[in-house]
N, CA, C and O atoms as a GROMACS GRO file, in nm:
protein
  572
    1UNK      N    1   0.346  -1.054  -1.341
    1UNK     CA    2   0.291  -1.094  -1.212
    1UNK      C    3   0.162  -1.018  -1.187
    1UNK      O    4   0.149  -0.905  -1.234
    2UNK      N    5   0.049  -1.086  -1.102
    2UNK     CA    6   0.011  -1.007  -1.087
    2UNK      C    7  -0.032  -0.944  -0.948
    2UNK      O    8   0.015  -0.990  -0.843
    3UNK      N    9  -0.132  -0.823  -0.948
    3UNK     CA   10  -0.106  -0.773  -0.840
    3UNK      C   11  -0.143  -0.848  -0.677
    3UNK      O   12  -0.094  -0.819  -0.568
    4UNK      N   13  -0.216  -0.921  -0.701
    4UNK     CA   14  -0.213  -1.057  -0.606
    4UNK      C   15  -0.091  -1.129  -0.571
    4UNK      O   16  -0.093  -1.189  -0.464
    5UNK      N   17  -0.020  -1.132  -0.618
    5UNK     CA   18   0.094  -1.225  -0.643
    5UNK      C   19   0.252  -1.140  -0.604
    5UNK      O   20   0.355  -1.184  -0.554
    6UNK      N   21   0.216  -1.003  -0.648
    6UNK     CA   22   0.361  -0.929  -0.649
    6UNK      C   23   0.366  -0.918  -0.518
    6UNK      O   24   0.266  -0.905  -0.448
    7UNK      N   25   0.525  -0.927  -0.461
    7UNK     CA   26   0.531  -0.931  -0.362
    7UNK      C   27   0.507  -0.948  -0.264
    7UNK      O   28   0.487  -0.843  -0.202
    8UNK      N   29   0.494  -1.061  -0.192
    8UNK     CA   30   0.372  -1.111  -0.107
    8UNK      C   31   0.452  -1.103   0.060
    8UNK      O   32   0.566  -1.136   0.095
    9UNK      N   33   0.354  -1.054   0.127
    9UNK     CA   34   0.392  -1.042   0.240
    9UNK      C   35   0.285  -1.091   0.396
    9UNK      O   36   0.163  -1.090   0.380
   10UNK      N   37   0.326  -1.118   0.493
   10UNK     CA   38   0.283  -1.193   0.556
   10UNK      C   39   0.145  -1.139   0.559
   10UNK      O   40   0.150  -1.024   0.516
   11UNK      N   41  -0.011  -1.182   0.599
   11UNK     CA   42  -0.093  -1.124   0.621
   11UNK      C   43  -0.102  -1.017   0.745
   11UNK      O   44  -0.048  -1.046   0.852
   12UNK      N   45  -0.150  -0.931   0.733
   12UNK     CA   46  -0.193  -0.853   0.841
   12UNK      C   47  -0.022  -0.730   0.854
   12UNK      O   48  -0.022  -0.628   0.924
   13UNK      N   49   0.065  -0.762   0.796
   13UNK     CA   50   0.172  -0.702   0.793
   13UNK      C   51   0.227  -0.564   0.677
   13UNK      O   52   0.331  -0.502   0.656
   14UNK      N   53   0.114  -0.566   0.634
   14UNK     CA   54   0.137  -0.473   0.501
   14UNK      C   55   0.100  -0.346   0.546
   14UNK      O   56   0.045  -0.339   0.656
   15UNK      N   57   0.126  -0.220   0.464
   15UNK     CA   58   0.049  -0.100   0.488
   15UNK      C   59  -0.084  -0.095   0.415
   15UNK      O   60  -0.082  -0.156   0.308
   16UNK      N   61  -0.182  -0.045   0.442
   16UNK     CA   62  -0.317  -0.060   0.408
   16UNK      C   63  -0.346   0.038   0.280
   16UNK      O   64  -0.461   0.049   0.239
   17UNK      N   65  -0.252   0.099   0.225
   17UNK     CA   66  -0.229   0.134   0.076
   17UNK      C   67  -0.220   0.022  -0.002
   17UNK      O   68  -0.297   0.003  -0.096
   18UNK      N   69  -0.101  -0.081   0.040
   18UNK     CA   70  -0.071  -0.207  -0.025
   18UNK      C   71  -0.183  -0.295  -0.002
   18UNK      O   72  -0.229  -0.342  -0.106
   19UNK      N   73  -0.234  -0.328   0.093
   19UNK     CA   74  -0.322  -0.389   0.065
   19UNK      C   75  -0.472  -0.340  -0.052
   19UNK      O   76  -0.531  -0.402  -0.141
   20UNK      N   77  -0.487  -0.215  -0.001
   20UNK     CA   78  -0.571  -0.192  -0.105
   20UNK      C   79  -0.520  -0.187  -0.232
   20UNK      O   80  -0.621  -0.200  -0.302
   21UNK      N   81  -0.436  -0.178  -0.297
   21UNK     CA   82  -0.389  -0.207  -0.435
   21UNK      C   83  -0.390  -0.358  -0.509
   21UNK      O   84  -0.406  -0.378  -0.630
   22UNK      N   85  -0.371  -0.444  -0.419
   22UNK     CA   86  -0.378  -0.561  -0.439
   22UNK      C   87  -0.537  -0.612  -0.426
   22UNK      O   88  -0.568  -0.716  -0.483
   23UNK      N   89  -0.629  -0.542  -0.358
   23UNK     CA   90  -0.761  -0.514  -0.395
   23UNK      C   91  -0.821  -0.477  -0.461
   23UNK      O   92  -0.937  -0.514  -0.475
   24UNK      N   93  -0.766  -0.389  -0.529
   24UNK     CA   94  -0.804  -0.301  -0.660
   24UNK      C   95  -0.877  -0.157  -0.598
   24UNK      O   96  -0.889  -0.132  -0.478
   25UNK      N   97  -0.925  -0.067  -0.716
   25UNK     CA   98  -1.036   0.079  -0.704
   25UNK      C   99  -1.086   0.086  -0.597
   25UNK      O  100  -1.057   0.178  -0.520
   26UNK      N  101  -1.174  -0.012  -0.564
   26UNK     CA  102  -1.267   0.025  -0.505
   26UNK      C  103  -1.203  -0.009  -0.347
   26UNK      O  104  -1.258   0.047  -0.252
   27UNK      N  105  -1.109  -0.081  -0.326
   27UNK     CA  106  -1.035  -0.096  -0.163
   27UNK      C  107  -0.935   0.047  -0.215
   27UNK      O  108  -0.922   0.106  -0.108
   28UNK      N  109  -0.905   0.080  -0.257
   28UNK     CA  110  -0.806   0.219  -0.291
   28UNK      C  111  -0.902   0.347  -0.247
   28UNK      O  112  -0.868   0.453  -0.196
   29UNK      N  113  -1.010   0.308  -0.279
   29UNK     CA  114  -1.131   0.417  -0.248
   29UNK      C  115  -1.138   0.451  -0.106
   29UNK      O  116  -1.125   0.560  -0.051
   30UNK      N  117  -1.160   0.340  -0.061
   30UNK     CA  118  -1.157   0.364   0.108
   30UNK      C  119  -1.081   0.385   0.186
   30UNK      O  120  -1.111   0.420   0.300
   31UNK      N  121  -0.914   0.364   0.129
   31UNK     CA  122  -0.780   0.411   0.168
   31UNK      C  123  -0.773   0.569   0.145
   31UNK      O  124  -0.722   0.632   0.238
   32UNK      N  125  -0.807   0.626   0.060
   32UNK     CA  126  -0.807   0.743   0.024
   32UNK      C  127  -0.933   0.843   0.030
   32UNK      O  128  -0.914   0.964   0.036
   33UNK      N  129  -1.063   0.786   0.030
   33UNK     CA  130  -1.195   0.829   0.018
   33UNK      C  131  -1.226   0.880  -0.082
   33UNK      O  132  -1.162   0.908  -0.184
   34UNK      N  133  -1.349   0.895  -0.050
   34UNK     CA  134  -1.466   0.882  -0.172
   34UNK      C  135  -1.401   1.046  -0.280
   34UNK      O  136  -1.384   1.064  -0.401
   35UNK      N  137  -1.380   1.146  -0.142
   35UNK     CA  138  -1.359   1.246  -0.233
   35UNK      C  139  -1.224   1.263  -0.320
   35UNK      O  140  -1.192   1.354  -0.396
   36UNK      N  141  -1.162   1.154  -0.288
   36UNK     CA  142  -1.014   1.166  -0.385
   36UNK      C  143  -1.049   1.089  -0.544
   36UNK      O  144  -0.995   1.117  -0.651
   37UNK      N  145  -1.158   0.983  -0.520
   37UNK     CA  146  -1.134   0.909  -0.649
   37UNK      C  147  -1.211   0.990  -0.756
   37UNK      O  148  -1.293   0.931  -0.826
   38UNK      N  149  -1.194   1.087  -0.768
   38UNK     CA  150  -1.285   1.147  -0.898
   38UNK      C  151  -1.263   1.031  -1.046
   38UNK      O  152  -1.202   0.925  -1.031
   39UNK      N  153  -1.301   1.057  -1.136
   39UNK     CA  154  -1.320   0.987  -1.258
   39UNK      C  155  -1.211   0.984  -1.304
   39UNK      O  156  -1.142   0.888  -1.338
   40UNK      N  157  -1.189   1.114  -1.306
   40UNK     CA  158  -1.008   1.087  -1.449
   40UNK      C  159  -0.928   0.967  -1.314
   40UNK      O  160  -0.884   0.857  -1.348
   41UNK      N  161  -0.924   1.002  -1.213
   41UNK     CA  162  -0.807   0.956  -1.140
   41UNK      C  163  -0.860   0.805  -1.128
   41UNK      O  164  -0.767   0.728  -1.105
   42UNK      N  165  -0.965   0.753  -1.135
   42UNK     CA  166  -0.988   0.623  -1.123
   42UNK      C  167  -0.998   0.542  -1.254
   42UNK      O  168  -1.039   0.426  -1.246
   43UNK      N  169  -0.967   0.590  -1.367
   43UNK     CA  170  -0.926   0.597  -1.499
   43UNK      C  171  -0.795   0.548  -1.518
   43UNK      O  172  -0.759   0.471  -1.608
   44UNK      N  173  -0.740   0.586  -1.447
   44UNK     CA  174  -0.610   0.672  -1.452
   44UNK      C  175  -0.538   0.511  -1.383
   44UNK      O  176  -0.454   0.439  -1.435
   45UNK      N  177  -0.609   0.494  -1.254
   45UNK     CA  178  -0.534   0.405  -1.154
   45UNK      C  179  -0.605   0.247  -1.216
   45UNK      O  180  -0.550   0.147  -1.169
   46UNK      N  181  -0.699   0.226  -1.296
   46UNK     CA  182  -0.740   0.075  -1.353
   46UNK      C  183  -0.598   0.083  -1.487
   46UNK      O  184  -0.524  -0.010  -1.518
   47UNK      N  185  -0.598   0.205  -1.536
   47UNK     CA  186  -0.473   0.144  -1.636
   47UNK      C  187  -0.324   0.178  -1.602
   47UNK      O  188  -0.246   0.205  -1.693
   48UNK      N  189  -0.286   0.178  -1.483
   48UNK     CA  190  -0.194   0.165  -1.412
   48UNK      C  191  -0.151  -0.044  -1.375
   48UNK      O  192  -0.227  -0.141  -1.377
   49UNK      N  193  -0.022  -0.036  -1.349
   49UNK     CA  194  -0.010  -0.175  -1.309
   49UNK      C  195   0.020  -0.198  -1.172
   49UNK      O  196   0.126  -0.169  -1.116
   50UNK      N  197  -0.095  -0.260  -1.114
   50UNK     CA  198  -0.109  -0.274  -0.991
   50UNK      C  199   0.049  -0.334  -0.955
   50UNK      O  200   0.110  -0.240  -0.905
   51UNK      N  201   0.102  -0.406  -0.960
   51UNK     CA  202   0.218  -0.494  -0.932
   51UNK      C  203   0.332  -0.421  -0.931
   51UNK      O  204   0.434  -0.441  -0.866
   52UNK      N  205   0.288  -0.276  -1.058
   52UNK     CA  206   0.448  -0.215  -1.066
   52UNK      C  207   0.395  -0.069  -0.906
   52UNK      O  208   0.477  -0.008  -0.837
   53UNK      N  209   0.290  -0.061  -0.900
   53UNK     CA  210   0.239   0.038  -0.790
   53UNK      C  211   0.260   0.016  -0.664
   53UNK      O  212   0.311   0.105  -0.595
   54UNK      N  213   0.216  -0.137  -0.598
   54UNK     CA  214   0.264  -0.212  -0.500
   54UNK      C  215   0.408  -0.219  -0.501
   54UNK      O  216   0.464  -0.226  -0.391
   55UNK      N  217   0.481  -0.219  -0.610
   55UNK     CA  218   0.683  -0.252  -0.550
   55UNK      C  219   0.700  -0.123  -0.572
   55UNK      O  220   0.809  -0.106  -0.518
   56UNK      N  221   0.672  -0.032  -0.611
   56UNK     CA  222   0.714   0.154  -0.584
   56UNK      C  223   0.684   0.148  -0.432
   56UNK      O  224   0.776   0.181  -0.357
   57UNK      N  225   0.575   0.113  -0.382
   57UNK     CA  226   0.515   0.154  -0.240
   57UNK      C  227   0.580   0.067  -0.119
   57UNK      O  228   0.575   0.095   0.001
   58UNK      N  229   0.643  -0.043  -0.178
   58UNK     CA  230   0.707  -0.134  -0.053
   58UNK      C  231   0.858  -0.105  -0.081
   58UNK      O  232   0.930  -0.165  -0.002
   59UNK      N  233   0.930  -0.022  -0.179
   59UNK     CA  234   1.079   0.032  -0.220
   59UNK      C  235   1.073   0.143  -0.133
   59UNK      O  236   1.172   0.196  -0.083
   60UNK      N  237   0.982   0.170  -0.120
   60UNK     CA  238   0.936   0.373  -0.070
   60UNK      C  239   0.961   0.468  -0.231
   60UNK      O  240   0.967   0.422  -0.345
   61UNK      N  241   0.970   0.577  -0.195
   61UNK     CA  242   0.940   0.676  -0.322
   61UNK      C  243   1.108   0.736  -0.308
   61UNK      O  244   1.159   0.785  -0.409
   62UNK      N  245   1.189   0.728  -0.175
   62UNK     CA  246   1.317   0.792  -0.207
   62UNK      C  247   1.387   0.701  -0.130
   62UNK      O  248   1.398   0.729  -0.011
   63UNK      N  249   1.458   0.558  -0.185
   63UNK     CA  250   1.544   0.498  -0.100
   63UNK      C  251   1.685   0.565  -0.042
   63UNK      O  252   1.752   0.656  -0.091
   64UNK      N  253   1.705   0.494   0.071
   64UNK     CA  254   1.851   0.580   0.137
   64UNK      C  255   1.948   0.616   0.016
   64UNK      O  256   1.986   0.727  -0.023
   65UNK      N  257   1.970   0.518  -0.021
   65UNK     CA  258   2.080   0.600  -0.161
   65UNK      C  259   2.034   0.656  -0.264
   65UNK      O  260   2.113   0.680  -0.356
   66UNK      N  261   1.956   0.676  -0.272
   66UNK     CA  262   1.939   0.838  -0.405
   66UNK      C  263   1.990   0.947  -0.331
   66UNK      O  264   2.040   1.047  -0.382
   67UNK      N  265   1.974   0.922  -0.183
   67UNK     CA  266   2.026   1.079  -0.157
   67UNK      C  267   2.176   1.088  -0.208
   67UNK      O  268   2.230   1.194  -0.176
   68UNK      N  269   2.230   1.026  -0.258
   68UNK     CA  270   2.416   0.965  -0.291
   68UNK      C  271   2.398   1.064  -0.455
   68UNK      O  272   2.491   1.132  -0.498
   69UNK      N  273   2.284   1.053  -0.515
   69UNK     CA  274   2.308   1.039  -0.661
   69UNK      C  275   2.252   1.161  -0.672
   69UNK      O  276   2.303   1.215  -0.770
   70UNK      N  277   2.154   1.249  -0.609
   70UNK     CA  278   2.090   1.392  -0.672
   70UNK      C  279   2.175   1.482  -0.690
   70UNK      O  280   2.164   1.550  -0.792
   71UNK      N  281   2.275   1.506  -0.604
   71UNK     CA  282   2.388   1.590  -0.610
   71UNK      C  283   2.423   1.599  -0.783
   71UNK      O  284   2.436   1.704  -0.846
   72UNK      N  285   2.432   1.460  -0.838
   72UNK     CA  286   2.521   1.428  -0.977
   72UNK      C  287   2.409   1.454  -1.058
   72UNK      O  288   2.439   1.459  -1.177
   73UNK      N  289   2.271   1.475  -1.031
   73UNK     CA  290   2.189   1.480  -1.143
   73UNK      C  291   2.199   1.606  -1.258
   73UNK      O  292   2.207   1.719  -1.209
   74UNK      N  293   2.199   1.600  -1.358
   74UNK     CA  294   2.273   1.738  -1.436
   74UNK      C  295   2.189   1.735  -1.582
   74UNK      O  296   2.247   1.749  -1.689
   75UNK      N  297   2.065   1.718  -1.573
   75UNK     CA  298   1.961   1.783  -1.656
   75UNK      C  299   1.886   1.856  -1.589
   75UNK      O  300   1.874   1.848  -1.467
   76UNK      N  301   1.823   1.942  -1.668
   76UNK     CA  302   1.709   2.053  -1.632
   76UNK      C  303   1.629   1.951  -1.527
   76UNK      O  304   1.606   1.831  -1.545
   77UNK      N  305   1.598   2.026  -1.424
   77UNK     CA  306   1.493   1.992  -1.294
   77UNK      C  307   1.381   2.063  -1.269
   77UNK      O  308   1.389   2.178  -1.228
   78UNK      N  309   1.288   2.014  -1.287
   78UNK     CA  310   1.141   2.109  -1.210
   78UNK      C  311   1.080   2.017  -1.130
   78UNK      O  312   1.029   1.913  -1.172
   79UNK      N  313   1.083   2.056  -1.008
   79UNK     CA  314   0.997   1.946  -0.897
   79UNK      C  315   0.858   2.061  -0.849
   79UNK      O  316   0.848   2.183  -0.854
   80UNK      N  317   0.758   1.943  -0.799
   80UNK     CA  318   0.672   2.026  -0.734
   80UNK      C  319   0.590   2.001  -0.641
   80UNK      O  320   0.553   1.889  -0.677
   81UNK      N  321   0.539   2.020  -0.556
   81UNK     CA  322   0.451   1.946  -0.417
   81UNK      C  323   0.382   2.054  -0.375
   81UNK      O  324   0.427   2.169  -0.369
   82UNK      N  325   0.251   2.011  -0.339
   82UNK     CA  326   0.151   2.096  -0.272
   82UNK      C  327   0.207   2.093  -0.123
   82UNK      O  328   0.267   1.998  -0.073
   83UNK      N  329   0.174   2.227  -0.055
   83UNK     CA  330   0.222   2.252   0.057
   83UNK      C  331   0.149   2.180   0.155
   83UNK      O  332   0.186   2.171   0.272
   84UNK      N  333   0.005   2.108   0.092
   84UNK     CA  334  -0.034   2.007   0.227
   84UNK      C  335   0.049   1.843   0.219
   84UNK      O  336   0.046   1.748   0.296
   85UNK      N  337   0.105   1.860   0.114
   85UNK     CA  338   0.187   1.684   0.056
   85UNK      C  339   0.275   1.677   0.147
   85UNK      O  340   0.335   1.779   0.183
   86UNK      N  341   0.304   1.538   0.207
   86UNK     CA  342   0.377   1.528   0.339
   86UNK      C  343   0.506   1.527   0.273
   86UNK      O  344   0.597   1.551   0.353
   87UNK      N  345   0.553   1.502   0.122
   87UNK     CA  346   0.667   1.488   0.103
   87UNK      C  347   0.723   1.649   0.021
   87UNK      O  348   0.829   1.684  -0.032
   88UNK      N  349   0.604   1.708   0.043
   88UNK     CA  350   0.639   1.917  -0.017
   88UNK      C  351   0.818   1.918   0.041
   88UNK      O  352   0.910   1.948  -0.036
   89UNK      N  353   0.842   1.879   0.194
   89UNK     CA  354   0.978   1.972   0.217
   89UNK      C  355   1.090   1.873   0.200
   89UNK      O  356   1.206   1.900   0.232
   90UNK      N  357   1.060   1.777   0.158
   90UNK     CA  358   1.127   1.673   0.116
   90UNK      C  359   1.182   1.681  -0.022
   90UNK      O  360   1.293   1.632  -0.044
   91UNK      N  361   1.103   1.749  -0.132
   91UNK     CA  362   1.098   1.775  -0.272
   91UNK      C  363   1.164   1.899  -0.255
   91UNK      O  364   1.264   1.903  -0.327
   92UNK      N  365   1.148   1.994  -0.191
   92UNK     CA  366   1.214   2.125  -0.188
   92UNK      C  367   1.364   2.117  -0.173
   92UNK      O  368   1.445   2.179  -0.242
   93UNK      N  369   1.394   2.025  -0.067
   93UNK     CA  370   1.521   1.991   0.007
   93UNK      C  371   1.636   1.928  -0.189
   93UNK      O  372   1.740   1.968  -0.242
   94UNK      N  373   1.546   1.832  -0.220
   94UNK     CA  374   1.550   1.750  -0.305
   94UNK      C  375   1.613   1.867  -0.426
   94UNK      O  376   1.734   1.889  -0.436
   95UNK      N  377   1.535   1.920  -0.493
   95UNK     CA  378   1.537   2.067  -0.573
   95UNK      C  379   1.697   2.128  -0.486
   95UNK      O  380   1.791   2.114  -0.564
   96UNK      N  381   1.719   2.158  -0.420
   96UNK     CA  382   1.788   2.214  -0.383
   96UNK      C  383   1.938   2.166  -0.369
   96UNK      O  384   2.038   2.236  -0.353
   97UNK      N  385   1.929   2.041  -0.379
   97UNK     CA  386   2.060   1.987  -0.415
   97UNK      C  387   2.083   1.947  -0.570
   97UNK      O  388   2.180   1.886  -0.615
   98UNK      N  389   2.014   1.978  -0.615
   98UNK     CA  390   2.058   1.976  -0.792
   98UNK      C  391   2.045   2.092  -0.840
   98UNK      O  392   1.958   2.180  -0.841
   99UNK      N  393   2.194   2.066  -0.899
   99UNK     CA  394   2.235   2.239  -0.981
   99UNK      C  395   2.166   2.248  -1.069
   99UNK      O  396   2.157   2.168  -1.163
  100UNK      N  397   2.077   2.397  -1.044
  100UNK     CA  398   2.000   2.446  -1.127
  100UNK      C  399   1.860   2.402  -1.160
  100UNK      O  400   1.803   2.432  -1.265
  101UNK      N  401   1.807   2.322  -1.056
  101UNK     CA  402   1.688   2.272  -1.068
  101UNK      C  403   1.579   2.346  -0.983
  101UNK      O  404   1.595   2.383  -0.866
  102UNK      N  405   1.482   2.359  -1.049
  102UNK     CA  406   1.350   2.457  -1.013
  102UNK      C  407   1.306   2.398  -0.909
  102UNK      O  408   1.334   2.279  -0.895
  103UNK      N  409   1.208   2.481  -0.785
  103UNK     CA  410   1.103   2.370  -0.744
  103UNK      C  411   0.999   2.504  -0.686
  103UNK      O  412   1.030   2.616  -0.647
  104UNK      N  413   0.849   2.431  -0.702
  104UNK     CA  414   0.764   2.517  -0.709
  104UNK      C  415   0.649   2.473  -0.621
  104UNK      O  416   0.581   2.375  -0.649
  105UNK      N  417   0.631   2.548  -0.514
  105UNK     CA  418   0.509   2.521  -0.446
  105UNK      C  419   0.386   2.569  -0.443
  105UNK      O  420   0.341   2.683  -0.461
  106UNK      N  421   0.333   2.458  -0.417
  106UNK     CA  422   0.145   2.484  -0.496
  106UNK      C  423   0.064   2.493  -0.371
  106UNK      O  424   0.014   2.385  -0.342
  107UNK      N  425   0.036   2.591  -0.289
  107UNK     CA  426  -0.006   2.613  -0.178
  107UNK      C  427  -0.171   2.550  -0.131
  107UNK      O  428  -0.267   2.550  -0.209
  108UNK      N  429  -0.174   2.514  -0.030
  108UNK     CA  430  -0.266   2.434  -0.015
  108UNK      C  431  -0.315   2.290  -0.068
  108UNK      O  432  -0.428   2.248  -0.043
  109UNK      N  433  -0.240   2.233  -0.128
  109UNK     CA  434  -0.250   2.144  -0.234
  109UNK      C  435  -0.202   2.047  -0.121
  109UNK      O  436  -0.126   2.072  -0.028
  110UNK      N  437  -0.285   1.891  -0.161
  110UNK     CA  438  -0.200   1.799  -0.101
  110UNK      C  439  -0.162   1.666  -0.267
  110UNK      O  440  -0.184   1.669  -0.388
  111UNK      N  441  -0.104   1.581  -0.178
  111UNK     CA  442  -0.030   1.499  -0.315
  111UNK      C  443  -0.120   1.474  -0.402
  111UNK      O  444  -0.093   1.537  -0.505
  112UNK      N  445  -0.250   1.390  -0.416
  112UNK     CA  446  -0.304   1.370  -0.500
  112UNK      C  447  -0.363   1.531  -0.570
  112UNK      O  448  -0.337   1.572  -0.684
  113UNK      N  449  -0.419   1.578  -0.501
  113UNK     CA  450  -0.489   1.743  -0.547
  113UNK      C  451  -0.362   1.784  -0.663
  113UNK      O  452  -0.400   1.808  -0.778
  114UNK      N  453  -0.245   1.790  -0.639
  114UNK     CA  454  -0.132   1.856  -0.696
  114UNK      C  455  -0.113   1.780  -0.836
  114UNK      O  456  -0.076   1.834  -0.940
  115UNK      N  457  -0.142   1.648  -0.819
  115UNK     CA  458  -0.100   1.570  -0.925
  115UNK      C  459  -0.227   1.574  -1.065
  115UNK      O  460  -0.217   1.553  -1.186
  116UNK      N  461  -0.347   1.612  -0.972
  116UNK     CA  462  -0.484   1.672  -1.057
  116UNK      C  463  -0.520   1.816  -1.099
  116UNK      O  464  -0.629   1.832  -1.153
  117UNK      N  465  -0.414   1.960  -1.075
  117UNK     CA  466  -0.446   2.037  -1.114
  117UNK      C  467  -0.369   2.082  -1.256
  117UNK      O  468  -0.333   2.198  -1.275
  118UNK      N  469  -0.354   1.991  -1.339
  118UNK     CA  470  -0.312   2.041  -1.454
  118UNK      C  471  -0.308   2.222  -1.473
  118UNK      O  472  -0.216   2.276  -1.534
  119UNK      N  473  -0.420   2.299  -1.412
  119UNK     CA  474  -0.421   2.384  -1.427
  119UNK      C  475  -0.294   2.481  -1.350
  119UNK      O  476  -0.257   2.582  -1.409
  120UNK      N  477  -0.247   2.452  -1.249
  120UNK     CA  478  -0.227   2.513  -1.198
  120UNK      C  479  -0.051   2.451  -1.202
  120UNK      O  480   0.032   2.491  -1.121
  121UNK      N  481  -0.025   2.371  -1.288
  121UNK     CA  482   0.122   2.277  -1.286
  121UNK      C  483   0.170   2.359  -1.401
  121UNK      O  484   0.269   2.432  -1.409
  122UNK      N  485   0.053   2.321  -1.514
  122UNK     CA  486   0.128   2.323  -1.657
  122UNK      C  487   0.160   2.504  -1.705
  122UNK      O  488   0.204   2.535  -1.816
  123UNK      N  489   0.124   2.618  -1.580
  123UNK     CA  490   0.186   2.756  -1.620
  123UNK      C  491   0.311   2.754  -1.582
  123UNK      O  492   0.378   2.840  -1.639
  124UNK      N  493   0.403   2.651  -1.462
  124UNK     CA  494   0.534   2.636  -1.460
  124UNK      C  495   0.590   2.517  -1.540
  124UNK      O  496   0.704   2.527  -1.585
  125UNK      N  497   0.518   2.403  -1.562
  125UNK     CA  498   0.586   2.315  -1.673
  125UNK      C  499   0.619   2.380  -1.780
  125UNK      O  500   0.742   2.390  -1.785
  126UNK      N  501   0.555   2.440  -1.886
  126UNK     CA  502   0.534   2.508  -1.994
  126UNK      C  503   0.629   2.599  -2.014
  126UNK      O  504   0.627   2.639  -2.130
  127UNK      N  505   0.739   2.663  -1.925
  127UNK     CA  506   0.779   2.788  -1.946
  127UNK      C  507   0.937   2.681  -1.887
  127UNK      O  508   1.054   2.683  -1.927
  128UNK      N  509   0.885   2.616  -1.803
  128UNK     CA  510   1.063   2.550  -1.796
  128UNK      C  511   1.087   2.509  -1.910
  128UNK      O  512   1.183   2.547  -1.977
  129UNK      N  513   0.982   2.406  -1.952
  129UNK     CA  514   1.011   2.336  -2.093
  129UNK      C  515   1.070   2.396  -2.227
  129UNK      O  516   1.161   2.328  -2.274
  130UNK      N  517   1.041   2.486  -2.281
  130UNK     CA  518   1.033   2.630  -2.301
  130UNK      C  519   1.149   2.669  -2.309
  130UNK      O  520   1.208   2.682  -2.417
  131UNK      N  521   1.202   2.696  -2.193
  131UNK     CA  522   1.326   2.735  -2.128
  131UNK      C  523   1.419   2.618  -2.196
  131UNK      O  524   1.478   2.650  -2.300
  132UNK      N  525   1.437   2.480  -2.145
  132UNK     CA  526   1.468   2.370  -2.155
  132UNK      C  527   1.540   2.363  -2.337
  132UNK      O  528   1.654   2.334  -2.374
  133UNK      N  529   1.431   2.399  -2.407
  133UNK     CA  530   1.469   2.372  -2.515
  133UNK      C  531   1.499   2.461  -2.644
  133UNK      O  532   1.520   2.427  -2.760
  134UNK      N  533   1.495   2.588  -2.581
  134UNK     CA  534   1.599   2.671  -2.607
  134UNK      C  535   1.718   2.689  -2.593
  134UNK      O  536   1.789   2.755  -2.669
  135UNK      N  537   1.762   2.615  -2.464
  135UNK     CA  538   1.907   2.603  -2.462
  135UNK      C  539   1.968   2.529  -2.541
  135UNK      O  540   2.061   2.596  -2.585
  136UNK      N  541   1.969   2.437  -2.583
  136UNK     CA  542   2.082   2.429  -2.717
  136UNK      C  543   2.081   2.527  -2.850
  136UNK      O  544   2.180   2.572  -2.908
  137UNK      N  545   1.988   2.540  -2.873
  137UNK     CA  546   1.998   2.646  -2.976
  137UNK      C  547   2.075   2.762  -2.942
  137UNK      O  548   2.163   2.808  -3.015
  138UNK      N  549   2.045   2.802  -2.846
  138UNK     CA  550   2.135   2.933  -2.804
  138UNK      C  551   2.310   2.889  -2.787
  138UNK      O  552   2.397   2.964  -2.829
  139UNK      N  553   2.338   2.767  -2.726
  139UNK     CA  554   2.478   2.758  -2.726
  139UNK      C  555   2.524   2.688  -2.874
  139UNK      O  556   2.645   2.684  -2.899
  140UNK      N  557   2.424   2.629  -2.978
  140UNK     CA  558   2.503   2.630  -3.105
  140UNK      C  559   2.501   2.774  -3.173
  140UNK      O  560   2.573   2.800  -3.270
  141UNK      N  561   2.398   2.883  -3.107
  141UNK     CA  562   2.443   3.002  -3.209
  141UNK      C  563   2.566   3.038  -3.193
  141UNK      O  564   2.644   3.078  -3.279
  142UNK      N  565   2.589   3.019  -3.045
  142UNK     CA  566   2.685   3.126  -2.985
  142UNK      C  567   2.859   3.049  -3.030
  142UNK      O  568   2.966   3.108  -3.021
  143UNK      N  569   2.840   2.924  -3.072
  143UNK     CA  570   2.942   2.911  -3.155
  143UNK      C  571   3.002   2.877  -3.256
  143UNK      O  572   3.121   2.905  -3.269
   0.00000   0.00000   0.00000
């Protein structure tokens, strides 16, 4: 489908994220402004699929029942949100109901900023991961 086409909803009734997606870059630009679209990220969002971006955004990002299923989640967890991201205490909350799952806040950061500082993600990705995959080795030594 495409992003014209996915999910179609009455005019004038959409959120103006969705509409700009179904516009493409440059209506995404003005939803977000000039200073969010740097290069990698507008790179980034032409080889993205508009259609699968638009039904994430009209599902929402945490429907009522996942809150049913995090409890049961039981692989390694690392979550993370900049403390300006409206969904930071949402992700924390989130982290906190799965056993044994990390969560790490990136101060001052808002969602997109957080999702662009590789620098400042990959010194806690790197060391969970790390972590992550040492554990089996250690429980086949140990028996």
């Amino acid at each position: 489908a495409s992003a014209a086409s996915a999910y179609p909803a009455e005019p004038g009734k959409e959120p103006p994220l969705i509409t700009a997606l179904r516009a493409g870059p440059d209506a995404i630009m003005k939803v977000w402004g000039s200073e969010w679209m740097i290069p990698s990220l507008r790179e980034r969002l032409l080889a993205n699929d508009m259609a699968a971006l638009i039904a994430c955004q009209q599902q929402g990002t945490i429907p009522e029942e996942f809150s049913d299923v995090v409890g049961s989640i039981a692989v390694p967890t690392l979550l993370y949100a900049g403390t300006a991201d409206p969904i930071h205490d949402a992700a924390r909350q989130t982290a906190s109901e799965i056993a044994g799952a990390q969560f790490v806040s990136l101060p001052g950061l808002g969602h997109l900023e957080a999702n662009e500082r590789s620098d400042l993600v990959l010194p806690h990705v790197e060391p969970f991961l790390a972590e992550v995959l040492l554990r089996p080795a250690q429980s086949t030594a140990a028996s």
